[in-house]
N, C-alpha and C positions, 0 to 999 in steps of 0.2 A: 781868823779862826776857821771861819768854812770855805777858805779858799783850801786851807790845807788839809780838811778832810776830803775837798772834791777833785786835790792832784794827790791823793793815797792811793800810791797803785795795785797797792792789797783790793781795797774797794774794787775797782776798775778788774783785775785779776777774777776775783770773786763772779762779779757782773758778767764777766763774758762766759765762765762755767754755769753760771746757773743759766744762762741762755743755751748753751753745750746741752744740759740736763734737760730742758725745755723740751727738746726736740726728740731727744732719747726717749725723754717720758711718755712722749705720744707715739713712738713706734712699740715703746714695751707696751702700753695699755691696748692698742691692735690686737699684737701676738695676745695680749692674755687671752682677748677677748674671742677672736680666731681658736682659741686652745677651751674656751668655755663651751664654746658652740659645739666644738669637735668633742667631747665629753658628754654633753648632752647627747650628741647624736651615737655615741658609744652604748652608751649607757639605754637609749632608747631602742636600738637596733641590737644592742648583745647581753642587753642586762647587766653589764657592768665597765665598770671607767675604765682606762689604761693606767695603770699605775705608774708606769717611766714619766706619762706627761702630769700625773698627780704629784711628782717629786719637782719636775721640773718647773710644776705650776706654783710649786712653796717658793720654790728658789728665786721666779720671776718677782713672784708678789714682795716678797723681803726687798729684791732691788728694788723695785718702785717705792718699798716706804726709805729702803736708805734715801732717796733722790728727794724725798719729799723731805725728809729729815734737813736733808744740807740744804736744799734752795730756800726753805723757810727759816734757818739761823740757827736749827737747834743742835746741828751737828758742824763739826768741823772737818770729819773725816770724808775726802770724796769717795763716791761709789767706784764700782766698775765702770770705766777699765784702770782708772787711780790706786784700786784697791783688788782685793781678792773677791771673785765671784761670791754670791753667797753661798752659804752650802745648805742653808734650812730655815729655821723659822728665825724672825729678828732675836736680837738679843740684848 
């Protein structure tokens, strides 16, 4: 019986995107973080944020929770580039 969940090449398929996502996840949490900084220092220097990267900072953060969504089990649909970018808050 657990030989034939351990040659499920769903499993194994599954395994190597959530490692995919692994690595995505830690370039997208950089840029947020890069884009957090950059907003503070907007915001500190001009008195107020950029709003292009205020949209695009909703847009990152929803993909980071889709990625978290699918490598933890609770979703099934992959993120980008599987899927459609996001366009706003999760849903």
């Amino acid at each position: 019986m657990v030989k034939e969940h351990f040659f499920n090449l769903e499993t194994w398929k599954r395994g190597l995107f959530v490692l995919l996502y692994a690595v995505i996840y830690n370039i997208a949490e950089i840029v947020l973080w890069l884009m957090v900084v950059f907003q503070f220092g907007s915001q500190l220097f001009t008195g107020q944020t950029n709003p292009r990267l205020l949209g695009f900072s909703q847009q990152l953060s929803t993909f980071i929770y889709q990625i978290l969504l699918f490598v933890s089990y609770k979703s099934e649909q992959r993120p980008y580039p599987f899927s459609d970018w996001p366009s706003g808050a999760p849903r």
